[in-house]
C-alpha positions in Angstrom: 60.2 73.0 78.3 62.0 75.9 79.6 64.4 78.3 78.1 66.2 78.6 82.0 66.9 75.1 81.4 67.3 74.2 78.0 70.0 76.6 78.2 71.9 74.9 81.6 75.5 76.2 81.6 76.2 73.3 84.5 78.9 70.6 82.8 78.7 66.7 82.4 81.1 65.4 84.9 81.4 62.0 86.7 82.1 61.1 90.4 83.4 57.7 90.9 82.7 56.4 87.8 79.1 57.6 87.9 77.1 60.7 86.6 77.1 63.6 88.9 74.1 65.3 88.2 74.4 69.7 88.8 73.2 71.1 92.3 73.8 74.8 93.1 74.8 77.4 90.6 77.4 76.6 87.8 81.1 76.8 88.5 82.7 80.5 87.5 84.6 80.7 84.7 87.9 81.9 85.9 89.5 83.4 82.6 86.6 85.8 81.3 85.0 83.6 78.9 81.7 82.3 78.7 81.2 78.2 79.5 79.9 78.0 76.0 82.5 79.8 74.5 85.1 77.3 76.1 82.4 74.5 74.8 83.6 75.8 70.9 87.1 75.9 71.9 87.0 72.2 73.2 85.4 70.9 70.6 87.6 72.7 68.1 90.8 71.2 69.8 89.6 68.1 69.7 91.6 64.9 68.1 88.2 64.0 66.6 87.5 67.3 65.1 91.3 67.7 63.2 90.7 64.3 61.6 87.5 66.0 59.7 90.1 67.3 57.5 90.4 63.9 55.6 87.1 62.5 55.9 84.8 62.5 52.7 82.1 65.2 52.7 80.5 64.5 49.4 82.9 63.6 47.4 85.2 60.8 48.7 89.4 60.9 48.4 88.6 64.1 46.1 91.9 65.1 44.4 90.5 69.1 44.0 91.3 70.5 46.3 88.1 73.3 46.0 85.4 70.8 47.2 84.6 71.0 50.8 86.2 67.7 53.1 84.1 67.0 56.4 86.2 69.7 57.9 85.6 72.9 55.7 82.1 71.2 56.1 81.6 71.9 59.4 83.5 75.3 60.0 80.7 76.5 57.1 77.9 75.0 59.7 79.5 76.7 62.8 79.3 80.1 61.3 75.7 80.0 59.7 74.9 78.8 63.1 76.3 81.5 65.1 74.3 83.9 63.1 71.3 81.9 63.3 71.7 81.4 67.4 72.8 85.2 67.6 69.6 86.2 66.2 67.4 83.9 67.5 69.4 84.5 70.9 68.2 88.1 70.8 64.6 86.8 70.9 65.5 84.2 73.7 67.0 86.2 75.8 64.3 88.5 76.1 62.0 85.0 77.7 64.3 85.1 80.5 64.5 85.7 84.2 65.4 88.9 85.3 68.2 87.2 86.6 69.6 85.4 84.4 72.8 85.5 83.2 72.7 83.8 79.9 73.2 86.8 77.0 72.9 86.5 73.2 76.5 85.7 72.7 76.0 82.9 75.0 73.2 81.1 72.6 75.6 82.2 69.3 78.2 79.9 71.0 75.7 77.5 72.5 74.5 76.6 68.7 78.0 76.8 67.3 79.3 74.3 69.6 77.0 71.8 69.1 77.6 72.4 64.8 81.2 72.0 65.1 80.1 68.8 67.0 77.2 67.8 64.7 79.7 65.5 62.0 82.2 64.6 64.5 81.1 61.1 64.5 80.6 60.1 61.1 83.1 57.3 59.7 85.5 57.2 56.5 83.7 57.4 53.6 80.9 59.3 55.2 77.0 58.3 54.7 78.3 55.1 52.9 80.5 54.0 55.3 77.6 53.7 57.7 76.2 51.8 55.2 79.0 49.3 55.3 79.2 49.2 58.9 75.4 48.7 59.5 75.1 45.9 56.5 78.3 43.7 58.4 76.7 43.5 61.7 73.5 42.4 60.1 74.6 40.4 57.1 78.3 38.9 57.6 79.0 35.3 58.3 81.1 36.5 60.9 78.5 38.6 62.9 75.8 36.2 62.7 78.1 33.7 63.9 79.6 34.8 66.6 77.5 37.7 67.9 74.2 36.8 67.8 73.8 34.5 70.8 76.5 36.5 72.5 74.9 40.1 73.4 71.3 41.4 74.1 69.3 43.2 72.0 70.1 46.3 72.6 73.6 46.1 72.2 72.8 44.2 68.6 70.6 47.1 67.7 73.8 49.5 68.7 76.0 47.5 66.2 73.2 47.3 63.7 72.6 50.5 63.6 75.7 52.4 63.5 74.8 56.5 63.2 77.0 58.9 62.5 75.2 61.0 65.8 75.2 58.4 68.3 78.6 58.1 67.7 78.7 61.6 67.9 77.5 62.1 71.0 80.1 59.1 72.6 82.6 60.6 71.1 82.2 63.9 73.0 80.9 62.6 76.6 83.2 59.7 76.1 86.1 59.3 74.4 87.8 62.8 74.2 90.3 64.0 76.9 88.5 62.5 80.2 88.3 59.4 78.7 85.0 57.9 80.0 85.0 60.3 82.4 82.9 62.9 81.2 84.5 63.1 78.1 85.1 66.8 76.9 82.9 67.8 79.9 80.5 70.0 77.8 77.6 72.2 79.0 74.3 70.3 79.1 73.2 73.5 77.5 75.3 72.5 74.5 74.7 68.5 75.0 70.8 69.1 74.3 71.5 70.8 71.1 73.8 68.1 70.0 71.3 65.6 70.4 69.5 65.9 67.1 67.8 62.8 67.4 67.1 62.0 71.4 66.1 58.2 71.4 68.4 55.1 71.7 68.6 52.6 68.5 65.9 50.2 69.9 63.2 52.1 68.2 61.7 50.2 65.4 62.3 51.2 62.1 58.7 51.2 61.6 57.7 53.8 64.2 60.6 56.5 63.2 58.3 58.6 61.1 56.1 59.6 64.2 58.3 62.1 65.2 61.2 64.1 63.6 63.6 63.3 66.7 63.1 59.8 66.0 64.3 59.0 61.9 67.7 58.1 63.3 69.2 56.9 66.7 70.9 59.8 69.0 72.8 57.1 71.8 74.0 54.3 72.2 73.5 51.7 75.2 76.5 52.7 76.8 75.6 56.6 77.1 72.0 56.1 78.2 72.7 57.4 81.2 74.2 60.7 79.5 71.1 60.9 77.2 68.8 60.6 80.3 71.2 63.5 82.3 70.9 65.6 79.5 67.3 65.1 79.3 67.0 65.5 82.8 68.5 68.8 83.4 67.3 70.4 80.3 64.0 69.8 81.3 63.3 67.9 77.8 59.8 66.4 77.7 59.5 63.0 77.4 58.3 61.0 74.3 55.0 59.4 75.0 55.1 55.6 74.1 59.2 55.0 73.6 61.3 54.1 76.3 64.0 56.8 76.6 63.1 59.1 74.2 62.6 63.2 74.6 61.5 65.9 72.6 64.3 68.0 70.8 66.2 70.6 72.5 64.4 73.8 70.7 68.1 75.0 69.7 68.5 71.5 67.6 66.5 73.2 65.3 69.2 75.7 64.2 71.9 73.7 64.4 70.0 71.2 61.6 69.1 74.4 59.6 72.7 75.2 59.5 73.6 72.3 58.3 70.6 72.4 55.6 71.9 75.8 54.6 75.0 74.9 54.1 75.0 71.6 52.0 71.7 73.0 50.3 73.8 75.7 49.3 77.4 74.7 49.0 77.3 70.7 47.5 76.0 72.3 44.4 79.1 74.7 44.2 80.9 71.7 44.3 79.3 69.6 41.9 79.6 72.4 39.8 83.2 72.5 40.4 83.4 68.8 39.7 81.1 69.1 36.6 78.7 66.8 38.0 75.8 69.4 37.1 76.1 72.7 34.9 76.3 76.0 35.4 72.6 76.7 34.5 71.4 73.9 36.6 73.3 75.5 39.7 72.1 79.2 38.5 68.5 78.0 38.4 68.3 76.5 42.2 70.0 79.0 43.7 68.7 82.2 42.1 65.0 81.9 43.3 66.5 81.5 46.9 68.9 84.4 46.2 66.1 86.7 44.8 63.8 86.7 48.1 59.7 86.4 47.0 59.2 89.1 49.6 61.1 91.4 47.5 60.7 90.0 43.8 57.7 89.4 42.3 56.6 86.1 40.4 57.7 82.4 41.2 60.5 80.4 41.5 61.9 80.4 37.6 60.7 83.6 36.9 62.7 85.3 40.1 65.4 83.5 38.1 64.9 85.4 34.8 64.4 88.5 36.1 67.7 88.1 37.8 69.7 87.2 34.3 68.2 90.5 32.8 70.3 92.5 35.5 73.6 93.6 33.3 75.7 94.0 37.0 74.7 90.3 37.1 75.8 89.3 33.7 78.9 91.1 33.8 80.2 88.6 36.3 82.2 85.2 35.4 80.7 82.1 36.1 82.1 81.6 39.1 81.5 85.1 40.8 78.0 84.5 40.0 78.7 81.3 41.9 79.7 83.3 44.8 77.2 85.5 44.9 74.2 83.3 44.5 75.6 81.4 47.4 76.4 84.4 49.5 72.5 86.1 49.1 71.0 82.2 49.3 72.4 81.7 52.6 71.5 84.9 54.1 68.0 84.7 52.7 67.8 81.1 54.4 69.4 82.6 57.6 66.8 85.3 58.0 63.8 83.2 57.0 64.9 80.3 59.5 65.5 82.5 62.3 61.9 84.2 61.5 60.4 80.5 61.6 62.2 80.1 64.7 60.7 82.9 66.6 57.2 82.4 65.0 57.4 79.2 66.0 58.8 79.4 69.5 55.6 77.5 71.4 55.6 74.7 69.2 59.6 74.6 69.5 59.2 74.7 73.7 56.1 71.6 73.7 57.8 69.7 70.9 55.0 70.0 68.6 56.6 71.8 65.5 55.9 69.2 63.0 59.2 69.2 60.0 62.6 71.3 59.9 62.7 75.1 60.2 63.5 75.5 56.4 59.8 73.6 55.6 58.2 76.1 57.8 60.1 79.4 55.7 58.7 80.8 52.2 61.7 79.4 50.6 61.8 76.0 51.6 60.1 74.8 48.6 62.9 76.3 46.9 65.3 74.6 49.2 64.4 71.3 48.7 64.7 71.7 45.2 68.2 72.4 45.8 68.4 69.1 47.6 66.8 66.6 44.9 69.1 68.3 42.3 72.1 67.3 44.3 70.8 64.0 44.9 69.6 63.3 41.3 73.3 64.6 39.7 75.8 64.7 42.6 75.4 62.0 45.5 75.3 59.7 42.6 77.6 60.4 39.9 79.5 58.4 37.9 82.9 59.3 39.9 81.0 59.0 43.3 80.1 55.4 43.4 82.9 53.5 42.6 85.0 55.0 45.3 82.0 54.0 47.8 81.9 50.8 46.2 85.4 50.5 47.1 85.1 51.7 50.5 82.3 49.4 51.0 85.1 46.5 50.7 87.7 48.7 52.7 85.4 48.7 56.2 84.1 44.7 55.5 88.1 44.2 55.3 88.7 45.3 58.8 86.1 44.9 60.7 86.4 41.1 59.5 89.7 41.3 61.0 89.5 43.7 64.2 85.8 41.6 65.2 87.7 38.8 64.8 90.0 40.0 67.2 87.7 40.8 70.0 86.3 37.9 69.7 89.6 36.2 70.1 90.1 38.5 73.3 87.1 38.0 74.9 87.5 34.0 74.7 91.0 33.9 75.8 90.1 36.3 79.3 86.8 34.8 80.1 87.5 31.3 79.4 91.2 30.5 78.9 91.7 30.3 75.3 94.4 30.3 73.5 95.1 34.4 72.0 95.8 34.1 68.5 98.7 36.0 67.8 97.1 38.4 65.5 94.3 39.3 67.8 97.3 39.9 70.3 99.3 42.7 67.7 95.7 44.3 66.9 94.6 45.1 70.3 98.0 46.4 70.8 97.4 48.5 67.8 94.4 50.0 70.0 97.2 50.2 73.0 95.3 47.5 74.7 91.8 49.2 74.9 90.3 45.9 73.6 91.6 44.0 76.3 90.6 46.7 78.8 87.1 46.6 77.8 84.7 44.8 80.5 83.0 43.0 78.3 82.1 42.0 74.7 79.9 44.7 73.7 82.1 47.1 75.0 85.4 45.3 73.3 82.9 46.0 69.9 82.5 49.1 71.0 85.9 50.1 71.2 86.7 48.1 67.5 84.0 50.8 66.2 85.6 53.3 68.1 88.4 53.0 66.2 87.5 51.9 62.2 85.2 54.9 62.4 87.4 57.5 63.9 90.0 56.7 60.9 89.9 58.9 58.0 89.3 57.9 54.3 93.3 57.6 53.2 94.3 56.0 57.0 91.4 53.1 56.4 92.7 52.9 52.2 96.1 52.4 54.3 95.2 50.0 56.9 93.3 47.8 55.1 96.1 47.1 52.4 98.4 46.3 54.8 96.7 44.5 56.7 96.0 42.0 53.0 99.5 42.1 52.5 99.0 44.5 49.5 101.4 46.9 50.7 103.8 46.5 53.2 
């Protein structure tokens, strides 16, 4: 792979219905900035991104209002990767043409595009509600059925396999202002870095370990032909032995050690702030990562003794300690993933690195002891399950009643059947976009579109009305 391509400033657009792949040089930007700052400024103004605000990070329907929601989320992700493609930029740009006209601001925005992006597709009730969505198409009454004899493969696997990224990535070529027309009409640039994981959901489960860039789908069916243009003009090599599957966009790598840095980081700060784990728990984790091992001497716990021996340190309250743990942890995991990055760079351009950026660092031993803590105290407390219990029952709920419906639809237009009239008030719920769908797949499509662009509270809402539990 090349950086001349990888870092294509040419936009996803559409002719006729059809993808127009780039030819010449990119279109000027009249209005001074950069086609990767207007990239961030899409995004950002994007219906998809505002609903964020309301959609369960960690801690689902939270009533503190300290913990971070999907939104505060991602703003954290698209600043540590700014820095993180700033730095690395500085590097990059120095691989170049001569004349090239890419700079190191360019790459900042390129990477902080694509982490604004990077959680723009996950449903209510985050990691659990794809949970919920993938165990209904595979287990319900409903779904086996009805569905089964009625789509491919594919298109089973798509419903199956519902992924937070996929959806992602349909979200932004699709369904935001051009409306299946290009969608936000993104760089490919930042498209490749988006792509996290380049392969469609037809890949068995049991070969997803042989790469990184294949543990979860990246597209759908219906944006193959987006994930192959992005490919394309990014020069991403294929994957030997999987139908339509690449090697990651080099810049992927940042935007997924943003993302690790921050929740590493900052889901302990909350469980703190919940009182899901203690003080010392969150003190311990942090302060090895906080107290470099380039600069301190001795291992993990004894970098966090020697820090608890600093008076300026115990001076503190708990939670400016807090703050300043996570403040020198981040930048310690900026600097060593950017270094990683850069000593890295050949493996990055074949596809060859083998793990994240963070497993290739001095601390990310340290890191991934941040991680089991908040998975052993935090993902799963007490207070946490219920409410994904519950939304569990919210997404069966209506996707028992909005499949239904486009089953309903799809009989009635393609052979005459009667249109129940409850099939008939959801679709114009949708404003018709059910009926307006070719066919069946993309009528399911559409249903999924929907349940898993609502937030938590709006599907809470929805689903009791639509019982009759509130009116």
């Amino acid at each position: 792979m090349r950086w001349e391509n990888l870092l294509s400033s040419h936009r996803l657009e559409f002719r006729d219905g059809k993808i127009r792949l780039p030819e010449g040089a990119p279109y000027p930007t009249p209005d001074g900035r950069s086609p990767f700052q207007i990239d961030v400024d899409r995004v950002i103004f994007s219906s998809s991104f505002r609903r964020l605000q309301n959609k369960t990070q960690v801690h689902p329907l939270s009533e503190n209002d300290h913990v971070h929601t999907r939104l505060t989320h991602t703003i954290e992700v698209g600043s540590v990767g700014q820095s993180l493609g700033l730095m690395a930029g500085a590097h990059i740009v120095k691989q170049l043409p001569e004349d090239s006209e890419t700079t190191v601001a360019d790459i900042g925005y390129m990477v902080q595009a694509a982490c604004l992006a990077h959680d723009i597709g996950n449903p209510p009730f985050g990691h659990s509600g794809e949970d919920a969505i993938n165990e209904w198409f595979t287990t319900s009454r409903l779904a086996k059925d009805e569905l089964t004899s009625r789509l491919s493969g594919p298109e089973l696997e798509d419903l199956r396999h519902f992924e937070g990224n996929a959806q992602g990535l349909r979200i932004i070529s699709q369904l935001e202002m051009k409306r299946f027309d290009g969608g936000l009409n993104l760089t490919y640039g930042t498209l490749g870095s988006f792509i996290k994981y380049p392969r469609s959901t037809s890949v068995p489960d049991s070969r997803r370990r042989e790469y990184t860039g294949l543990k979860k789908p990246g597209y759908y069916q219906a944006e193959r032909d987006i994930a192959s243009a992005i490919a394309k003009v990014c020069g991403m090599s294929p994957l030997d032995g999987f139908d339509g599957a690449w090697r990651r966009h080099p810049l992927v790598y940042l935007v997924e050690a943003a993302d690790d840095i921050c929740y590493s980081v900052v889901d302990l700060e909350d469980g703190w702030e919940l009182g899901c784990v203690t003080f010392e728990e969150v003190e311990r984790a942090l302060a090895p990562i906080a107290r470099h091992p380039d600069k301190y001497d001795g291992d993990a716990n004894q970098r966090w003794t020697d820090l608890r021996t600093e008076s300026w340190y115990t001076e503190k309250s708990e939670n400016d300690r807090i703050g300043f743990l996570r403040g020198k942890a981040i930048g310690n995991l900026v600097k060593a993933a950017v270094d990683a990055f850069i000593a890295n760079e050949d493996a990055l351009l074949t596809g060859t690195i083998e793990g994240d950026l963070l497993a290739n660092t001095p601390l990310g031993v340290d890191a991934k002891a941040c991680k089991k803590l908040a998975v052993e105290k935090i993902y799963n407390a007490p207070h946490v399950l219920p409410i994904e219990m519950a939304g569990f029952e919210v997404i069966n709920g209506l996707l028992n009643s909005f499949v239904r419906a486009a089953i309903d639809i799809d009989e009635h237009i393609n052979h005459g059947k009667r249109l129940p009239p409850q099939a008939d008030r959801i679709d114009k719920l949708l404003s018709g976009k059910i009926t307006d769908a070719p066919d069946l797949y993309s009528r399911l499509m559409r249903v999924m579109d929907y349940i898993s662009g609502m937030t938590d509270r709006y599907a809470v809402t929805l689903f009791r009305k639509l019982q009759g539990i509130t009116i």
